[in-house]
C-alpha positions in Angstrom: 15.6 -0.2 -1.2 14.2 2.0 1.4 13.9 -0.9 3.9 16.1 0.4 7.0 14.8 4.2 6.8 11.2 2.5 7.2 12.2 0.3 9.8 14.0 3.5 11.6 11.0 5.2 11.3 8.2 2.4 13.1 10.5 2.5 15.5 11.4 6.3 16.0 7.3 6.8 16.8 7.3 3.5 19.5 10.1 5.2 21.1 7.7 8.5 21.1 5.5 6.9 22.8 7.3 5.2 25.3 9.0 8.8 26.2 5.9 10.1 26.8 4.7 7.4 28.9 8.4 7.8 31.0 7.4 11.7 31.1 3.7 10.9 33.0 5.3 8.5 35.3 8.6 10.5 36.2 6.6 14.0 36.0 3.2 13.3 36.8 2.8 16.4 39.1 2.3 18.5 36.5 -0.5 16.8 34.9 -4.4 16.2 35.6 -3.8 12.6 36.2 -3.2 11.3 40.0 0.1 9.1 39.1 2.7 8.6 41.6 6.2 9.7 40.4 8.7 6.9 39.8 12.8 7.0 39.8 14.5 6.8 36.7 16.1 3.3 37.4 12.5 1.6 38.6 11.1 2.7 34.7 14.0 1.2 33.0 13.6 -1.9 35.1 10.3 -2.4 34.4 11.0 -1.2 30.6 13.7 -4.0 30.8 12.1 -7.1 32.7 8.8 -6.9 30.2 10.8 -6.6 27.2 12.9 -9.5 28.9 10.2 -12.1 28.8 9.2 -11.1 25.4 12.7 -11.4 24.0 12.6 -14.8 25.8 9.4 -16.4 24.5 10.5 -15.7 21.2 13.9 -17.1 21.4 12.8 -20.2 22.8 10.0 -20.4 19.9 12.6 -19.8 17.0 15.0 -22.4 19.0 17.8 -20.1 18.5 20.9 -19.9 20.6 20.1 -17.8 23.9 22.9 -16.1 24.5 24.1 -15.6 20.7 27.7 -16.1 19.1 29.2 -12.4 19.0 29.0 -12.3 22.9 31.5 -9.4 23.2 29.8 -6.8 21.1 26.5 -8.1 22.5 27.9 -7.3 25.8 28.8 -4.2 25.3 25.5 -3.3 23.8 24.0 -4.2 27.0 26.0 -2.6 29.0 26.2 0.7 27.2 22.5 0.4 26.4 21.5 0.5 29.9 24.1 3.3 31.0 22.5 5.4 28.1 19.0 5.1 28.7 18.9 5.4 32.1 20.8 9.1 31.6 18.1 9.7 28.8 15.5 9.1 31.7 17.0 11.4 34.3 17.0 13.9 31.8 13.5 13.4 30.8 12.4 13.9 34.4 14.8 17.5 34.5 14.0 18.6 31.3 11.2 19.6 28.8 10.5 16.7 26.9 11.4 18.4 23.3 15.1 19.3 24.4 15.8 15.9 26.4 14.8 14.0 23.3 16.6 16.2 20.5 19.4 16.3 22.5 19.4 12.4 23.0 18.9 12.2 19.0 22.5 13.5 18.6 23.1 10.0 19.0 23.3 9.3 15.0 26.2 11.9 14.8 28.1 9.9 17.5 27.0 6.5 16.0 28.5 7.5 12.7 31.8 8.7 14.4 32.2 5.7 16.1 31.4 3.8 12.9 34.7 5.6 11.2 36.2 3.5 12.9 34.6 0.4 14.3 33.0 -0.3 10.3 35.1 1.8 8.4 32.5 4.4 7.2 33.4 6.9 5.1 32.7 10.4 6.0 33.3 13.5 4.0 34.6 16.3 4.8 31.1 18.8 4.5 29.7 16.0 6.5 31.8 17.5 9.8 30.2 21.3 8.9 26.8 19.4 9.4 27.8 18.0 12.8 29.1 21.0 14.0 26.1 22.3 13.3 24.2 20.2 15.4 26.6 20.0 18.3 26.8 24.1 18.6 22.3 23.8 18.7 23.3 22.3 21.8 25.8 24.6 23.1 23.4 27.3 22.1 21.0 25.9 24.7 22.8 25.7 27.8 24.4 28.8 27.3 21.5 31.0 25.8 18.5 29.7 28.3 15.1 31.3 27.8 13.5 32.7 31.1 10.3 30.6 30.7 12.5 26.9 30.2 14.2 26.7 33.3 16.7 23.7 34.1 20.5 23.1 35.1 22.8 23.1 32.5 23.9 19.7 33.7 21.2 17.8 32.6 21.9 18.7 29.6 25.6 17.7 29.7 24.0 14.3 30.9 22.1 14.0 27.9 24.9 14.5 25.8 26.4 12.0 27.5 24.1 9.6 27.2 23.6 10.5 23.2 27.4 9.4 23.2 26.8 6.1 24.9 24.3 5.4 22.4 26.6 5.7 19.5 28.5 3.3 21.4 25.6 1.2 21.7 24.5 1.3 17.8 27.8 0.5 16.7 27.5 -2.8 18.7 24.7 -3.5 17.2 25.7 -3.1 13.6 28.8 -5.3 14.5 26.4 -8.1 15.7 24.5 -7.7 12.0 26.4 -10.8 10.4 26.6 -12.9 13.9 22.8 -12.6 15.2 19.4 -12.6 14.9 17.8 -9.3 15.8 16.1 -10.7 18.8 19.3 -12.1 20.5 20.9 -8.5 19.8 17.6 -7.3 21.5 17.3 -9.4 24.0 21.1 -8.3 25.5 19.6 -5.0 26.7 17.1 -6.5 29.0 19.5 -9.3 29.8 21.9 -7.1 31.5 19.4 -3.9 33.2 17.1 -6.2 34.6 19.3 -7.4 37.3 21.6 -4.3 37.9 17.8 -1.8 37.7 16.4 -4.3 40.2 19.3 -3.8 42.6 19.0 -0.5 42.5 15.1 -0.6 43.2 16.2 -2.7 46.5 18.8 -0.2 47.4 17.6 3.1 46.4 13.4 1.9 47.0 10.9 0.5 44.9 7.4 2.6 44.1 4.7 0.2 44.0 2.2 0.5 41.0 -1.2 1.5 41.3 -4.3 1.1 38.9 -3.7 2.4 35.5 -0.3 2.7 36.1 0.4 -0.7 35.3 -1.0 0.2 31.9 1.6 2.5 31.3 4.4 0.4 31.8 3.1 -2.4 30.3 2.6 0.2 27.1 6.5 1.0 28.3 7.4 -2.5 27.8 5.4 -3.7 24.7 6.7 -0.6 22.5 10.2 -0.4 23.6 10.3 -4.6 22.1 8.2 -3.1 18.8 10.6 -0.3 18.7 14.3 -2.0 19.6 13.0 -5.2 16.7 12.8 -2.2 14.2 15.7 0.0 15.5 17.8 -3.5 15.2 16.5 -4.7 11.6 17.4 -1.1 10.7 20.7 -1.3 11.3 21.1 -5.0 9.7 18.9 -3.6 6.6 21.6 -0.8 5.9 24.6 1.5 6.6 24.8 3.5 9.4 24.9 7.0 8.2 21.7 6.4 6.1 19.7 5.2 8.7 20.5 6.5 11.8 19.8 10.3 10.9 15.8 9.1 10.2 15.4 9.1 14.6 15.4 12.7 14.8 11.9 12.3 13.1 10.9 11.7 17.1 12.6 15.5 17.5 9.1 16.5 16.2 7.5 14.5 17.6 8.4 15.4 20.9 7.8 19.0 20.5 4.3 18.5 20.0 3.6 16.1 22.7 5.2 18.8 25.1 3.2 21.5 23.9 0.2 19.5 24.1 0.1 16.8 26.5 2.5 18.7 28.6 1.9 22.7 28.6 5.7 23.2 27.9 6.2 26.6 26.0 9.7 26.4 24.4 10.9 30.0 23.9 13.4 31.5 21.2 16.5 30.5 22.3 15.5 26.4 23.0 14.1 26.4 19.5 16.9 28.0 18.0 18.4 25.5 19.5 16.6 22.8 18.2 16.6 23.5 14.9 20.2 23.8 14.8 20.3 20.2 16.2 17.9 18.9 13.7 19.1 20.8 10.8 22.6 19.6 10.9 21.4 15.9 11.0 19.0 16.6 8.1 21.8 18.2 6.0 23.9 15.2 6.8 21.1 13.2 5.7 20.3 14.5 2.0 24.0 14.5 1.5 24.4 10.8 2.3 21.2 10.3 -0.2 22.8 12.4 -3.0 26.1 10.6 -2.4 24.3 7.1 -2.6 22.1 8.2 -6.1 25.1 10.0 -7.7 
């Protein structure tokens, strides 16, 4: 019954992990630790070509086809996976961690407007107070900025941007739910960044890895597999608007590890700001529970 929220949960905390680690390497300056800082598009590739040979060694275990049977949805998951996440990176680097990931987890709002269409979803009407809701905690943001949380507004607009890209992203998985395994789904993100990220890392440069550094990306690429396997058997488990809301779980999560692992204060306005974000999304998601018990 509660399959897909548990599922969307495993993998909201792997993909808190993984921002963090993507926060030491793009930010490491301001932290005790001696790590060089790397460009967005180097992480994702190395994010990608890990989770790339995993995907693979499976696939060839299970024998399944490699390249899957809904090729145009899986396609366009790749593609729009790749485009979203590296935006959510270039934010990560520009922004405090807490706002670059709540904004990114407007993404369910966008997924389940895209799903009005694209799988026929039914939304009703006090579900469109609830988005507004979240939307205006980020307008609130870039137009009320605290003193102490400097950044340029259009990061943010990137990141909501991206968050848009994702919904693209999550529909084309849900589409794929009938057609796929979850691992050939999976696999299409990797499939298509590897190659364009690694032409970018010969045209823009490459930053070689140094002792524990190679940790940290491995840790990159072992939890964004643990975390796209559950993010994708989420979605096949159950409907959209149920499960998608459960990520801005990581909204919390990423508050603390700024506060703590990166000494970023958040002042009244940002927090105002987040908690209109995450109290739209919450309010959307006891309403879509009361609608499914009634």
């Amino acid at each position: 019954m509660y399959r897909g929220i548990l599922y969307m949960l495993l993998s909201s905390v792997c993909f808190a992990l993984i921002n963090i680690c993507v926060k030491i390497l793009s930010n490491s300056g301001d932290l005790f630790l001696e790590i060089q800082d790397y460009p967005s598009y180097e992480l994702v590739f190395f994010r990608s070509i890990i989770s790339l040979v995993i995907c693979f060694a499976i696939i060839r275990h299970k024998k399944i086809p490699f390249f899957g049977n809904n090729k145009k949805w899986l396609i366009i998951r790749g593609f729009a996976g790749v485009t979203a996440l590296l935006m959510f990176f270039i934010t990560l680097k520009h922004l405090p961690i807490a706002i670059s990931t709540t904004v990114q987890y407007l993404s369910p709002i966008f997924t389940i407007l895209f799903a009005i269409k694209l799988q026929k979803e039914k939304v009703k009407p006090i579900q469109w107070l609830f988005f507004f809701i979240s939307l205006s905690g980020v307008a609130w943001i870039g137009f009320f900025k605290d003193g102490n949380v400097p950044f340029n507004p259009i990061w943010l607009l990137l990141g909501l941007i991206s968050a848009i890209i994702s919904g693209i992203a999550y529909n084309a998985i849900m589409k794929c739910r009938e057609t796929d395994e979850p691992i050939t789904v999976v696999m299409y993100f990797p499939l298509i960044a590897t190659p364009l990220m690694l032409t970018a890392c010969l045209i823009f440069g490459f930053v070689v890895p140094q002792g524990i550094e190679w940790l940290i990306l491995l840790a990159i690429g072992v939890l964004t597999q643990a975390a796209q396997i559950s993010m994708t058997r989420a979605f096949h488990a159950d409907a959209a608007a149920k499960v998608t809301p459960i990520k801005y779980v990581g909204a919390i999560y990423a508050v603390a590890a700024g506060f703590f692992i990166f000494n970023e204060e958040l002042g009244w306005y940002s927090s105002i700001g987040i908690v209109l974000i995450l109290s739209g999304v919450l309010l959307n998601t006891f309403f879509k529970s009361l609608g499914k018990t009634a």
